[in-house]
Every structure is written in structure tokens, then in C-alpha cells.
mmCIF file of the N, C-alpha and C atoms, coordinates in Angstrom:
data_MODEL
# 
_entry.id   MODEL 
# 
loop_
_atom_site.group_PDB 
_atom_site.id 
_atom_site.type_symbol 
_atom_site.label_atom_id 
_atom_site.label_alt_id 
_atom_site.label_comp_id 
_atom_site.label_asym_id 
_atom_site.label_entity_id 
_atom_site.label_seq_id 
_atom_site.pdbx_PDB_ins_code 
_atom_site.Cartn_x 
_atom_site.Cartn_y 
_atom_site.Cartn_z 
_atom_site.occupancy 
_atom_site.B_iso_or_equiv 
_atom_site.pdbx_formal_charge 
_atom_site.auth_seq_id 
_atom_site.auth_comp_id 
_atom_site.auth_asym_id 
_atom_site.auth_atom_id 
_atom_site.pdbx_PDB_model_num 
ATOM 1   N N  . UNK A 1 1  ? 0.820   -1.934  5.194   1.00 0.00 ? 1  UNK A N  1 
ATOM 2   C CA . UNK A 1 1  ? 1.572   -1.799  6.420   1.00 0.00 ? 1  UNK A CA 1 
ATOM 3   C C  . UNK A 1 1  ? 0.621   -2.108  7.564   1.00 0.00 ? 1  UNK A C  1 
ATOM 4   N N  . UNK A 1 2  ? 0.863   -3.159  8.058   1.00 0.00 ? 2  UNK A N  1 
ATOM 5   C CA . UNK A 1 2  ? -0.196  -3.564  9.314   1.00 0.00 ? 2  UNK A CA 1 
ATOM 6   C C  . UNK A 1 2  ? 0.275   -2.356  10.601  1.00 0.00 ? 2  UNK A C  1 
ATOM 7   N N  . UNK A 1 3  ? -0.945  -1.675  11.100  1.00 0.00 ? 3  UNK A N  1 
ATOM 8   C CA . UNK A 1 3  ? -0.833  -0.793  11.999  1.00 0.00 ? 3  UNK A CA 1 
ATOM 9   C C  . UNK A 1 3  ? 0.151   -1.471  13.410  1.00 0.00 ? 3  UNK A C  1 
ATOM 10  N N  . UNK A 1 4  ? -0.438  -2.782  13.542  1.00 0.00 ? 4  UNK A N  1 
ATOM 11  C CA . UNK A 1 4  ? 0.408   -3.730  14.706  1.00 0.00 ? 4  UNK A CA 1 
ATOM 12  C C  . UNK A 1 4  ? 1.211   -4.272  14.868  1.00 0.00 ? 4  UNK A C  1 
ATOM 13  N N  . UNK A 1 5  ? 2.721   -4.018  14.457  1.00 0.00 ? 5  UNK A N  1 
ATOM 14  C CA . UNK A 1 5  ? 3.371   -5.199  14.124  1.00 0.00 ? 5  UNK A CA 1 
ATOM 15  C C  . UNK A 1 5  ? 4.151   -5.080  15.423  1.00 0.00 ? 5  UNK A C  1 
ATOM 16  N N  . UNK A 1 6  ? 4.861   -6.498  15.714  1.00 0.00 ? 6  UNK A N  1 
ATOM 17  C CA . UNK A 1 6  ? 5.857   -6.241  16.597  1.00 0.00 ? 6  UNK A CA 1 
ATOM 18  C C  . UNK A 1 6  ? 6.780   -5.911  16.573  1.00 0.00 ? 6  UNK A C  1 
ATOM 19  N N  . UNK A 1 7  ? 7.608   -5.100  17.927  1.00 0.00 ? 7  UNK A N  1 
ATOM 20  C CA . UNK A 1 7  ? 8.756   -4.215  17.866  1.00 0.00 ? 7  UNK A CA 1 
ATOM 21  C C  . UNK A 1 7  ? 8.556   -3.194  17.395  1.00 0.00 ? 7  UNK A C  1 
ATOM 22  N N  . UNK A 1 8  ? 8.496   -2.704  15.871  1.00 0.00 ? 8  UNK A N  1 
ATOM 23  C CA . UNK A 1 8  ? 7.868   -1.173  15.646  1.00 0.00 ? 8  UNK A CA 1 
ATOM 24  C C  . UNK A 1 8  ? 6.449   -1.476  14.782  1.00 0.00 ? 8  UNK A C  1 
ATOM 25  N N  . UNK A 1 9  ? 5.679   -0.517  15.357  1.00 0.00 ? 9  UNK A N  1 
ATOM 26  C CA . UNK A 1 9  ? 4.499   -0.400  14.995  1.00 0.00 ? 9  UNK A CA 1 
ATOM 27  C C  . UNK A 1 9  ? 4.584   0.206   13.705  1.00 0.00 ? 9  UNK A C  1 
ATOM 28  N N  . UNK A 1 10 ? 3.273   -0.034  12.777  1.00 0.00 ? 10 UNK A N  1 
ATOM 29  C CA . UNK A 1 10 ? 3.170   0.160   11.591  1.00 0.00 ? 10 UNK A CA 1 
ATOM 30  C C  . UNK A 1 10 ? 3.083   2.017   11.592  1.00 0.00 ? 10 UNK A C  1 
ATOM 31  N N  . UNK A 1 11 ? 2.905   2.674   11.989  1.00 0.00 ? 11 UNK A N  1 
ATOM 32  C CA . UNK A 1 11 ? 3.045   4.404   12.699  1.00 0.00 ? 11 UNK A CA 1 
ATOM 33  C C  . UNK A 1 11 ? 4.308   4.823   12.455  1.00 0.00 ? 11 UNK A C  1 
ATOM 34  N N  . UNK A 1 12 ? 5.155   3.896   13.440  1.00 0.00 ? 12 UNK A N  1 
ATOM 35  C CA . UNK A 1 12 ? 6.297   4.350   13.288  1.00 0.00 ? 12 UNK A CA 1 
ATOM 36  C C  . UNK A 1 12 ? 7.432   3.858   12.229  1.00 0.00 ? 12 UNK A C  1 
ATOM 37  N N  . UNK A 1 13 ? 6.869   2.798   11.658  1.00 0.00 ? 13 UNK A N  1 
ATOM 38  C CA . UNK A 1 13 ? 7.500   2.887   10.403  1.00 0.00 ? 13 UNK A CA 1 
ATOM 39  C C  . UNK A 1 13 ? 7.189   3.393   8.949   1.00 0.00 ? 13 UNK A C  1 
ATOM 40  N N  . UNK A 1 14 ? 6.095   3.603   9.364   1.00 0.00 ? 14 UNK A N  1 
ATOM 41  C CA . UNK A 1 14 ? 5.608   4.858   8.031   1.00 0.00 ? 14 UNK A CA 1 
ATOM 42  C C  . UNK A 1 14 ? 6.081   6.016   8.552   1.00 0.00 ? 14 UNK A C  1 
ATOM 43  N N  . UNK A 1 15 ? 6.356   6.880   9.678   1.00 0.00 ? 15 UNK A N  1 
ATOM 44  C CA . UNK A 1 15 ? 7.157   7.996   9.767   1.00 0.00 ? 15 UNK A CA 1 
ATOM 45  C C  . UNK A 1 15 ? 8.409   7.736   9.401   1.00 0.00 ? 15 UNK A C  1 
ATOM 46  N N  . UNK A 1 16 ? 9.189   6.648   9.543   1.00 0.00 ? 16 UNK A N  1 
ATOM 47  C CA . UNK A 1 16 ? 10.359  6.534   8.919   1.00 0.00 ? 16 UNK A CA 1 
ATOM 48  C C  . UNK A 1 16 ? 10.744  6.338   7.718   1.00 0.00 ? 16 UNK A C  1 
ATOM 49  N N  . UNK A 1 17 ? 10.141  5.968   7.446   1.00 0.00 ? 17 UNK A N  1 
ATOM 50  C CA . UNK A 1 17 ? 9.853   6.045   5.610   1.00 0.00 ? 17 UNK A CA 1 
ATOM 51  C C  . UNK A 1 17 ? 9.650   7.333   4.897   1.00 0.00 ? 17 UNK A C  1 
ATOM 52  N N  . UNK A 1 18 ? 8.841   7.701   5.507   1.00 0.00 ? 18 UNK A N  1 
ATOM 53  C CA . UNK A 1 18 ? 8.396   8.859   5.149   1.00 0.00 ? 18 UNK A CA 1 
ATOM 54  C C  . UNK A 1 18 ? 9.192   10.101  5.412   1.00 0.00 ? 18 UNK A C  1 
ATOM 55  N N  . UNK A 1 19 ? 10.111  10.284  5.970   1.00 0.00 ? 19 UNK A N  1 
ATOM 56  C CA . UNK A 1 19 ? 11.472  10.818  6.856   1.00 0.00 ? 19 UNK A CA 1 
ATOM 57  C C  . UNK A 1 19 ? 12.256  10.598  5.949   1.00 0.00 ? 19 UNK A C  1 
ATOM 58  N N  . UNK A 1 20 ? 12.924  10.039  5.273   1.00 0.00 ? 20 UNK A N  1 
ATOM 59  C CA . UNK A 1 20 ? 13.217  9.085   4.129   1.00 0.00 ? 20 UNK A CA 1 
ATOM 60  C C  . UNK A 1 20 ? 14.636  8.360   4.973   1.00 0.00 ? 20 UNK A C  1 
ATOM 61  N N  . UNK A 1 21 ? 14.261  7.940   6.139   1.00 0.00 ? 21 UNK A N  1 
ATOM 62  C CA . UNK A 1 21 ? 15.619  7.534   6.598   1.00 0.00 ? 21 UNK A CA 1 
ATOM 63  C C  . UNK A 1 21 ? 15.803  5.872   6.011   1.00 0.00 ? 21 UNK A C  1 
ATOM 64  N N  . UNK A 1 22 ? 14.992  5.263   5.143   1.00 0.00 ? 22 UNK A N  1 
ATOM 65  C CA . UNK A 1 22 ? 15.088  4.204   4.839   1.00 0.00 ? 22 UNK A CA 1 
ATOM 66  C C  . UNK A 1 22 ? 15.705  4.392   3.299   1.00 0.00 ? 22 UNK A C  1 
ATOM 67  N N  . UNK A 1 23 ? 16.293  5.673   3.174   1.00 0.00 ? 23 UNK A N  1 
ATOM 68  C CA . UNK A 1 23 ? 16.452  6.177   1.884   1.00 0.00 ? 23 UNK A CA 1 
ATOM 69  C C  . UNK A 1 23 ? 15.436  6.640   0.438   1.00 0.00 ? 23 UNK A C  1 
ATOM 70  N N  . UNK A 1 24 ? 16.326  7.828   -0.131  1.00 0.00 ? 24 UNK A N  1 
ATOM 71  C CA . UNK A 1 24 ? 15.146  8.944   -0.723  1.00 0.00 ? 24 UNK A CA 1 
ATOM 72  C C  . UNK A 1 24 ? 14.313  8.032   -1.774  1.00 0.00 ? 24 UNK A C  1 
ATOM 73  N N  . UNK A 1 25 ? 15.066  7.126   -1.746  1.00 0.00 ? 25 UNK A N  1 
ATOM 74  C CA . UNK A 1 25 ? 14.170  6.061   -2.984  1.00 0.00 ? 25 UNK A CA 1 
ATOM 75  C C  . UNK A 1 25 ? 12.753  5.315   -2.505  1.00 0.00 ? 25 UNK A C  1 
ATOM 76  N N  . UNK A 1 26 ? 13.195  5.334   -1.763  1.00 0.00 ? 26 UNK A N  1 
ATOM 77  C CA . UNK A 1 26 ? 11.517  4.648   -0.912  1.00 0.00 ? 26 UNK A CA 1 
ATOM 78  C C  . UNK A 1 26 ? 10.503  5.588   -0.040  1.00 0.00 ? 26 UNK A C  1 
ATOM 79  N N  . UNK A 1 27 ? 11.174  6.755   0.147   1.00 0.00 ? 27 UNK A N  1 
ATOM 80  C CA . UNK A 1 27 ? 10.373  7.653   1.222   1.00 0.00 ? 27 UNK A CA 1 
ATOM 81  C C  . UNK A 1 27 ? 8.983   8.241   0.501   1.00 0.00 ? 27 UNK A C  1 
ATOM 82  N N  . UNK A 1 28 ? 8.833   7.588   -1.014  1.00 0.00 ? 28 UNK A N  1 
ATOM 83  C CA . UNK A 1 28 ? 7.275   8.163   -1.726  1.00 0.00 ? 28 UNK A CA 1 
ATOM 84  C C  . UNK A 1 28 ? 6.877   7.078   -2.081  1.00 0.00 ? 28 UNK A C  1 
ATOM 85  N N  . UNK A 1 29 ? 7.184   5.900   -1.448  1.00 0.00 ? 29 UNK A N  1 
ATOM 86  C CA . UNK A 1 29 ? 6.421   4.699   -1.864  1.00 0.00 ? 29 UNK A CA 1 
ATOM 87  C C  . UNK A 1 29 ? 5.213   4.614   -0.992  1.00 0.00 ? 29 UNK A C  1 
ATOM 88  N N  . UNK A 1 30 ? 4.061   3.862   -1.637  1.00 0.00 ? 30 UNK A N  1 
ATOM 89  C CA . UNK A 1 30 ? 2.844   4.314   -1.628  1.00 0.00 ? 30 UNK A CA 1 
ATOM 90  C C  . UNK A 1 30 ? 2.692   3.658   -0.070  1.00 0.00 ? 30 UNK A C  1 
ATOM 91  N N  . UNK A 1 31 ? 1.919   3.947   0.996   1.00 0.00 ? 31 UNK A N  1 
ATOM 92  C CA . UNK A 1 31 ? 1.519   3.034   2.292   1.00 0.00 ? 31 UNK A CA 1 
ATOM 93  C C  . UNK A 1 31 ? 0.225   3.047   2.318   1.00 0.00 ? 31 UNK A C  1 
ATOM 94  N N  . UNK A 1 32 ? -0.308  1.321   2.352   1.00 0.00 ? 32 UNK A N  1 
ATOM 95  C CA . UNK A 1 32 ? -1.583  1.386   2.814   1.00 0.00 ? 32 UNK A CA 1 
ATOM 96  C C  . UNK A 1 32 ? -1.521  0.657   4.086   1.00 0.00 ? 32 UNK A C  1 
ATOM 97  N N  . UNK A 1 33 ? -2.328  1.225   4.834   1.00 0.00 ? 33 UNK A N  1 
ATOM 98  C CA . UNK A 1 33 ? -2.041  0.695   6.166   1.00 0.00 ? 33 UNK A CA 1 
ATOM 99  C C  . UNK A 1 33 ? -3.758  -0.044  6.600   1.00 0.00 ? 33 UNK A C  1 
ATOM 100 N N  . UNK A 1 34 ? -3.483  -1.106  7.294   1.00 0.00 ? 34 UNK A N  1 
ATOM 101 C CA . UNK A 1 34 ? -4.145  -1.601  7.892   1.00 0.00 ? 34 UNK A CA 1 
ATOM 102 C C  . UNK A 1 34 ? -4.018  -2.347  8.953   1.00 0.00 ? 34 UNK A C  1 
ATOM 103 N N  . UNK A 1 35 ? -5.129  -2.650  9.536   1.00 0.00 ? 35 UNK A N  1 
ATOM 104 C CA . UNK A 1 35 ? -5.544  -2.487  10.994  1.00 0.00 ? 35 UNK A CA 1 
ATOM 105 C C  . UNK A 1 35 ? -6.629  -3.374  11.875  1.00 0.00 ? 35 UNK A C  1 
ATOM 106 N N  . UNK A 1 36 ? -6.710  -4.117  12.742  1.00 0.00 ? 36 UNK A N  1 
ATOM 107 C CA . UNK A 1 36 ? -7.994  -4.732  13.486  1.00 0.00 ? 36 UNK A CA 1 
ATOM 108 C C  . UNK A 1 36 ? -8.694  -4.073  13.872  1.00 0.00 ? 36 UNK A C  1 
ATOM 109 N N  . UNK A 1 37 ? -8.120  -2.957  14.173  1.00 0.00 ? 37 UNK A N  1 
ATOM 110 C CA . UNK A 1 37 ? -8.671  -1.975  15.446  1.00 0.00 ? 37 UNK A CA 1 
ATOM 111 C C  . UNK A 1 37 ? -9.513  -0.651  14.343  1.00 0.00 ? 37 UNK A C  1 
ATOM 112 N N  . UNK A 1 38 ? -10.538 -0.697  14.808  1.00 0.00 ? 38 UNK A N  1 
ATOM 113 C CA . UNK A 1 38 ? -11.681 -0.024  13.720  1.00 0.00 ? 38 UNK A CA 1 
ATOM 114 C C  . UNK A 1 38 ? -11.746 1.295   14.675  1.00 0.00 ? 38 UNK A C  1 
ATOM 115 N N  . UNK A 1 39 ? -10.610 1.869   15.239  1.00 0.00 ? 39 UNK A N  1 
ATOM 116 C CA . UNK A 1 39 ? -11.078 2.965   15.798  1.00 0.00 ? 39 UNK A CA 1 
ATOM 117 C C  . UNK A 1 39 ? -10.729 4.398   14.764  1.00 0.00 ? 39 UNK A C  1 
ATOM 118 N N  . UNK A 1 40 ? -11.750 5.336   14.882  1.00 0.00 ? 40 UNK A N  1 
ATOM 119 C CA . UNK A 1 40 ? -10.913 6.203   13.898  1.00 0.00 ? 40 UNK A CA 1 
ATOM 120 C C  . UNK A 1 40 ? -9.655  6.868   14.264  1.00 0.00 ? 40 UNK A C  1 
ATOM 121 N N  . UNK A 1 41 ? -9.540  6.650   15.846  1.00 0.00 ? 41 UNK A N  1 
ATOM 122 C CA . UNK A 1 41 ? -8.524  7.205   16.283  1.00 0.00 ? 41 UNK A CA 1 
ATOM 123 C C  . UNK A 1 41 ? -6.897  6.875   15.226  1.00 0.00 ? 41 UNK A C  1 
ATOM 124 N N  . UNK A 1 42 ? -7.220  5.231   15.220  1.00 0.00 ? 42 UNK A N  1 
ATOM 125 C CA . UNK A 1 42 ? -6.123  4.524   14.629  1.00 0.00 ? 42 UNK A CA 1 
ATOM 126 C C  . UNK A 1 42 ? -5.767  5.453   13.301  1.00 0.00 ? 42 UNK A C  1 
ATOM 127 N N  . UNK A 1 43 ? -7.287  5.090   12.296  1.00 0.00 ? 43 UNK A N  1 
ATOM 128 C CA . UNK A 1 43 ? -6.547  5.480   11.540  1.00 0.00 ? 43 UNK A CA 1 
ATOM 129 C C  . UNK A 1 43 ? -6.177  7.181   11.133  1.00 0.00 ? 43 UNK A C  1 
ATOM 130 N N  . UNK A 1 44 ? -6.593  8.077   12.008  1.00 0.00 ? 44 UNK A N  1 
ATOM 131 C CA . UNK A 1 44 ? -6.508  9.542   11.589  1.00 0.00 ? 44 UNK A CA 1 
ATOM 132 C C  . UNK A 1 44 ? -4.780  8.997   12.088  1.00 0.00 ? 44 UNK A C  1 
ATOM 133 N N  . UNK A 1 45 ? -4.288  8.586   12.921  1.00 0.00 ? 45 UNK A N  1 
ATOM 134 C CA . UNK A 1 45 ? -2.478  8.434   13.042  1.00 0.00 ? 45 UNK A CA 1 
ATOM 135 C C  . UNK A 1 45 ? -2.003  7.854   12.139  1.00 0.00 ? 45 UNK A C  1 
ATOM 136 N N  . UNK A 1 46 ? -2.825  6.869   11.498  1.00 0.00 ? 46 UNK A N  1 
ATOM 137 C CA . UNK A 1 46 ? -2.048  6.088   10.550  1.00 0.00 ? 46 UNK A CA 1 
ATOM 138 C C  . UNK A 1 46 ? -1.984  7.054   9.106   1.00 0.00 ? 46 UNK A C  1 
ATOM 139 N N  . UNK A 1 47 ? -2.645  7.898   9.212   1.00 0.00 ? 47 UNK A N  1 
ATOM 140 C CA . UNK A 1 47 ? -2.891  9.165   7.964   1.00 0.00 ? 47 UNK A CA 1 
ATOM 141 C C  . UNK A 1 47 ? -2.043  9.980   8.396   1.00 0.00 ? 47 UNK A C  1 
ATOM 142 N N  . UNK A 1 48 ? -2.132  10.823  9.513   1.00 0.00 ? 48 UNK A N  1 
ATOM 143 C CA . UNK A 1 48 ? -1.396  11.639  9.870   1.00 0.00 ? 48 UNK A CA 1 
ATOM 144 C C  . UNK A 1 48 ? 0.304   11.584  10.015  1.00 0.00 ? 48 UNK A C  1 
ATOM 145 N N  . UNK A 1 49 ? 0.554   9.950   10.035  1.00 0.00 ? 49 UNK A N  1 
ATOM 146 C CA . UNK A 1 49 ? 2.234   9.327   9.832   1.00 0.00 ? 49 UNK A CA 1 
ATOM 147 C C  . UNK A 1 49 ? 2.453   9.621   8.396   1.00 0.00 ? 49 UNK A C  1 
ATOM 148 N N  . UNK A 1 50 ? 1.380   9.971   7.630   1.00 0.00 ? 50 UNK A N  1 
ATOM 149 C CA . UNK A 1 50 ? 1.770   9.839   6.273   1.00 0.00 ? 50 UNK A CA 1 
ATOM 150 C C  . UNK A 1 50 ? 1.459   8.473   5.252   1.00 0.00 ? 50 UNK A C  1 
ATOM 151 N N  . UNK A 1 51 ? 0.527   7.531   5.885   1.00 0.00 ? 51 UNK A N  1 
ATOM 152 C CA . UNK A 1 51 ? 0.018   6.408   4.793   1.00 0.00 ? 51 UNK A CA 1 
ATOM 153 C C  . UNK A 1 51 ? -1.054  6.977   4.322   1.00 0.00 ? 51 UNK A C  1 
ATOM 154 N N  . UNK A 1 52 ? -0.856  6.249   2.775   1.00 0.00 ? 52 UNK A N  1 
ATOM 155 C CA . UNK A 1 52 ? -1.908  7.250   1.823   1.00 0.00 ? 52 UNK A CA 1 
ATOM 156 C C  . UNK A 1 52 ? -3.360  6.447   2.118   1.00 0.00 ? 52 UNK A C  1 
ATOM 157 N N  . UNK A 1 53 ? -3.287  5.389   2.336   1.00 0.00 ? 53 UNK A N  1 
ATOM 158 C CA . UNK A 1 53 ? -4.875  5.060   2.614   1.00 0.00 ? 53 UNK A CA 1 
ATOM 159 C C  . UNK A 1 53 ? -4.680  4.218   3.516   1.00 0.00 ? 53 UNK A C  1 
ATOM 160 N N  . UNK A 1 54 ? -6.061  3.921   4.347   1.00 0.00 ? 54 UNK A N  1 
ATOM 161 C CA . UNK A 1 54 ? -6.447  2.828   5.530   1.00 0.00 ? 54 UNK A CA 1 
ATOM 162 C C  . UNK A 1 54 ? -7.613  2.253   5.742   1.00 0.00 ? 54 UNK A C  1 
ATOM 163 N N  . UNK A 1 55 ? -7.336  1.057   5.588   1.00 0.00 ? 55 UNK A N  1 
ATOM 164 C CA . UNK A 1 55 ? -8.005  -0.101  5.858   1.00 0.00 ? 55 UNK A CA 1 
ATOM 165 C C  . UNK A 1 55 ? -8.282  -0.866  7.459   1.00 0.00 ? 55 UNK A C  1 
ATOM 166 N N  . UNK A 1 56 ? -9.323  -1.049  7.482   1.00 0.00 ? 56 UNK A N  1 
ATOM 167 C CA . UNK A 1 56 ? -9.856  -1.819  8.254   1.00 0.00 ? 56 UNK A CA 1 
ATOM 168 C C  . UNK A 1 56 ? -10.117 -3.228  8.607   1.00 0.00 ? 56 UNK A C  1 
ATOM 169 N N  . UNK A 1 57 ? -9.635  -3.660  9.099   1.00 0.00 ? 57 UNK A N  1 
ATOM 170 C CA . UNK A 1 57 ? -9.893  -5.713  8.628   1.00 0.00 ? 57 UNK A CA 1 
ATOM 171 C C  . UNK A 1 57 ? -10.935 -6.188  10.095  1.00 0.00 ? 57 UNK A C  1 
ATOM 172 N N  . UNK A 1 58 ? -11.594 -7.106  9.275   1.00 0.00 ? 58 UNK A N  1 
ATOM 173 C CA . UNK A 1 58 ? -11.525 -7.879  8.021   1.00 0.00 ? 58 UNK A CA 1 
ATOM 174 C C  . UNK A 1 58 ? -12.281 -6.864  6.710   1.00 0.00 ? 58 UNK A C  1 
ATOM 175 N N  . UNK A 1 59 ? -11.563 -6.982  5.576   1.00 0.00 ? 59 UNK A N  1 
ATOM 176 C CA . UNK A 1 59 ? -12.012 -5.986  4.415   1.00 0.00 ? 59 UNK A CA 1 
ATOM 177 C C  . UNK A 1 59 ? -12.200 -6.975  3.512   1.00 0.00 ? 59 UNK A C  1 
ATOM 178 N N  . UNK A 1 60 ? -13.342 -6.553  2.329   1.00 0.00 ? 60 UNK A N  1 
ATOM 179 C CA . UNK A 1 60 ? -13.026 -7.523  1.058   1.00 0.00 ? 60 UNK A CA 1 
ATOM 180 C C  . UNK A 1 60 ? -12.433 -7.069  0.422   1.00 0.00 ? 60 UNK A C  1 
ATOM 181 N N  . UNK A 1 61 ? -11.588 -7.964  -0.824  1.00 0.00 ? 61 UNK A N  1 
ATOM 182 C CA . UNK A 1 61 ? -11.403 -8.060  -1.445  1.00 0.00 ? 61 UNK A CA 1 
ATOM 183 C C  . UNK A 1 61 ? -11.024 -7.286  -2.244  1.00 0.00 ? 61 UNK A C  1 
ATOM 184 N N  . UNK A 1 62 ? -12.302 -6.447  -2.965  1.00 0.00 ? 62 UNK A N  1 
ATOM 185 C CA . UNK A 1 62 ? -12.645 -5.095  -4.007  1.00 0.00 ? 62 UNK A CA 1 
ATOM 186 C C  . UNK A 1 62 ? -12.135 -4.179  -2.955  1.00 0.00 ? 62 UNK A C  1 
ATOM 187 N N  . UNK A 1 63 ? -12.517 -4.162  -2.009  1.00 0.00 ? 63 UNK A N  1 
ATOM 188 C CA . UNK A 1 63 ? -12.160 -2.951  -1.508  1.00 0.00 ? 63 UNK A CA 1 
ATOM 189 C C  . UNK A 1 63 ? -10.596 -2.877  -1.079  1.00 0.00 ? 63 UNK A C  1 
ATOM 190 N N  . UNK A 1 64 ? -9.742  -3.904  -1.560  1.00 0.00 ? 64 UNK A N  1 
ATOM 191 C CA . UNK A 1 64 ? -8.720  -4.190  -1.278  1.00 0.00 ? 64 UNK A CA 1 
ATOM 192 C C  . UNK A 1 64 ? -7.780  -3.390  -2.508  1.00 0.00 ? 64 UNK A C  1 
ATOM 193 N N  . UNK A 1 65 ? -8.634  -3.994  -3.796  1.00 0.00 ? 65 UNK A N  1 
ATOM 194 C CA . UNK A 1 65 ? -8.346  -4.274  -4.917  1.00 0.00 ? 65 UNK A CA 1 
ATOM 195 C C  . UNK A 1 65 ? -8.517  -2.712  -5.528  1.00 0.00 ? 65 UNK A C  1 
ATOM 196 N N  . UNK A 1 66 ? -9.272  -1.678  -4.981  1.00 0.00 ? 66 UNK A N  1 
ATOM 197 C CA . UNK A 1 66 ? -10.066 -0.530  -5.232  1.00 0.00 ? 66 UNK A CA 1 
ATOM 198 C C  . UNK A 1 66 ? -8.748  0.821   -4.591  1.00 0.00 ? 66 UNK A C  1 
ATOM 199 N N  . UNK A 1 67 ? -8.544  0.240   -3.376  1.00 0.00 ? 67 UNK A N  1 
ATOM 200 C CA . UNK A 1 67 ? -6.834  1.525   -3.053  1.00 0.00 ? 67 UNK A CA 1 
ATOM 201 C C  . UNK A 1 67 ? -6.206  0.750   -3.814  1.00 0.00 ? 67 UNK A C  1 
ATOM 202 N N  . UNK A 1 68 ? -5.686  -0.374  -3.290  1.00 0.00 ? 68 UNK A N  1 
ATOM 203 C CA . UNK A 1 68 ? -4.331  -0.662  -4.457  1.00 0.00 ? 68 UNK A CA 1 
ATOM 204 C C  . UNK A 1 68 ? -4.282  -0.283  -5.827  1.00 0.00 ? 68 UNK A C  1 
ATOM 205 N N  . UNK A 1 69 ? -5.298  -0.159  -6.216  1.00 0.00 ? 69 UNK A N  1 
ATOM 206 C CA . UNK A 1 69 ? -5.462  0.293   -7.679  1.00 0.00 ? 69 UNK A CA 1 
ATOM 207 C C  . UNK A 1 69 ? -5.087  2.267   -7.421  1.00 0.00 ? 69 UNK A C  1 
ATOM 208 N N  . UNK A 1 70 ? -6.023  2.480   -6.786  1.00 0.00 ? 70 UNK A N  1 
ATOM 209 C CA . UNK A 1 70 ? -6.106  3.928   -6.330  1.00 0.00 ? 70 UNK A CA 1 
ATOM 210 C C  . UNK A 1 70 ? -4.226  4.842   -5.747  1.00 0.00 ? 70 UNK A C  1 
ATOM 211 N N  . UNK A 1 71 ? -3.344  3.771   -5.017  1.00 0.00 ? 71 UNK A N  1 
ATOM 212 C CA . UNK A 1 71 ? -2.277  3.786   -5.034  1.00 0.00 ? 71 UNK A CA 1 
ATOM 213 C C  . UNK A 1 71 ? -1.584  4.007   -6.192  1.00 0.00 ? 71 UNK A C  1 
ATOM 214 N N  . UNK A 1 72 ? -1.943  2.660   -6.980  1.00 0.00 ? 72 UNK A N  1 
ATOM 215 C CA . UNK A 1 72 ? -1.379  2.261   -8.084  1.00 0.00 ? 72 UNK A CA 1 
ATOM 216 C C  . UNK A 1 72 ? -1.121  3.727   -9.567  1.00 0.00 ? 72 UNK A C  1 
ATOM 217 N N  . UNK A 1 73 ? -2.250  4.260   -9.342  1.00 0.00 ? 73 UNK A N  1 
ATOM 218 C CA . UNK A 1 73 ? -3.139  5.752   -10.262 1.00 0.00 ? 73 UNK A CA 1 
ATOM 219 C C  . UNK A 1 73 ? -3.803  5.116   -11.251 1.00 0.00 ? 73 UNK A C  1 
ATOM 220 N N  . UNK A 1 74 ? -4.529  4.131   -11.436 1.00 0.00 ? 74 UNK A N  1 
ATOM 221 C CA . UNK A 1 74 ? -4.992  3.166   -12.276 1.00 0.00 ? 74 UNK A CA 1 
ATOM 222 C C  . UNK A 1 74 ? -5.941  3.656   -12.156 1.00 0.00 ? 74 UNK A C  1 
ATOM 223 N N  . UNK A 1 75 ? -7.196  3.929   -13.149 1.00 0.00 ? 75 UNK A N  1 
ATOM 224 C CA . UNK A 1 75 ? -8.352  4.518   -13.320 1.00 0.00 ? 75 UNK A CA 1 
ATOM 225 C C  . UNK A 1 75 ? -9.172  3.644   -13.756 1.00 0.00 ? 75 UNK A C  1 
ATOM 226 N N  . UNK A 1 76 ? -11.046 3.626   -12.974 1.00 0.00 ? 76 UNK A N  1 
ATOM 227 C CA . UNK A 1 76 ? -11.818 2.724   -13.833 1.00 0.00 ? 76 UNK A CA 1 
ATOM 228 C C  . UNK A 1 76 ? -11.990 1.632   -12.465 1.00 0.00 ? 76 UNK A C  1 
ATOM 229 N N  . UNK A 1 77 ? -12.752 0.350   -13.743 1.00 0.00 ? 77 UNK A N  1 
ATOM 230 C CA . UNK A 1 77 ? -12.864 -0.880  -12.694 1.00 0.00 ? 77 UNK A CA 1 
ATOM 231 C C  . UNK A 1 77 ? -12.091 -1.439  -12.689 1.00 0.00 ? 77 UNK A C  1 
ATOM 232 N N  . UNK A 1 78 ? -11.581 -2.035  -10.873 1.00 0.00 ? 78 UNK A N  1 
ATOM 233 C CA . UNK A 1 78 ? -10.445 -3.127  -10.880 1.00 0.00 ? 78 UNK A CA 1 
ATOM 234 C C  . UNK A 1 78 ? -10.779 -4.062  -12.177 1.00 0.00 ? 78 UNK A C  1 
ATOM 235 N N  . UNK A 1 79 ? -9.386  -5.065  -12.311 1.00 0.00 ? 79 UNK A N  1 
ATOM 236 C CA . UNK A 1 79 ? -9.861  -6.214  -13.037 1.00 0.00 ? 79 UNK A CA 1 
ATOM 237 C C  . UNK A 1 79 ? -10.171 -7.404  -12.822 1.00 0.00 ? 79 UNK A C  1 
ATOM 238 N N  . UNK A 1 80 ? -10.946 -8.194  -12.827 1.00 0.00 ? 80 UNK A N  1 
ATOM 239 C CA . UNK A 1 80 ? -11.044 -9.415  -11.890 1.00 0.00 ? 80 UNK A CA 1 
ATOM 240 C C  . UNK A 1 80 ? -9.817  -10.298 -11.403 1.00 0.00 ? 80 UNK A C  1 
# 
């Protein structure tokens, strides 16, 4: 979930999700949110809306590959 998007910000659509007004089927789907803006401010809101992890960009790769997995409950090393 990009923290910036236009019209609603990535904040406020992880509170809505999370609200489950997008319906109860999606309101525990996993959010990783990311972001340009390297402030921690950003992301303690983007946590505090309820996304389970946050990223910073530009990020590599592994470390991409390392929540999504971590989302995922996948244990161990990513796979290449």
C-alpha cells in the first residue's frame, strides 16, 4: 500500500480496510505499506492505521522479499 496515493492516502485506506468497510473478507488481509518519505513519523501512522509492516523506498529486493514472506507466515530463507 503506497503511503501516497492520490485522492486517498495509503493511511486512510488501510483504516478502511481495516474497519472492514471494504468487507469482513478483506479487513485481515495482510498491508505492507510503503513510502518515499523516510520519516518515522510516516511510518509509526502507517502502523498505527493498522499495516502490518513498512517499508521505505528505495528498498531492495530481499528486503522486499523478507516481509512478504514474513506476511505470507513462511519461515526460513526467501527463495531466489
Amino acid at each position: 500500500m503506497d503511503v501516497q496515493m492520490p485522492e486517498m492516502d495509503g493511511i486512510v485506506a488501510t483504516r478502511l480496510i481495516r474497519a472492514g468497510s471494504l468487507g469482513a473478507e478483506v479487513a485481515r488481509v495482510p498491508i505492507l505499506g510503503v513510502s518515499a518519505g523516510a520519516l518515522q513519523e510516516e511510518m509509526e501512522r502507517g502502523l498505527a492505521a493498522g499495516m502490518d509492516e513498512f517499508l521505505t523506498k528505495p528498498y531492495r529486493a530481499r528486503v522486499l522479499l523478507e516481509a512478504v514472506e514474513r506476511l505470507a507466515g513462511r519461515v526460513g530463507e526467501p527463495e531466489a
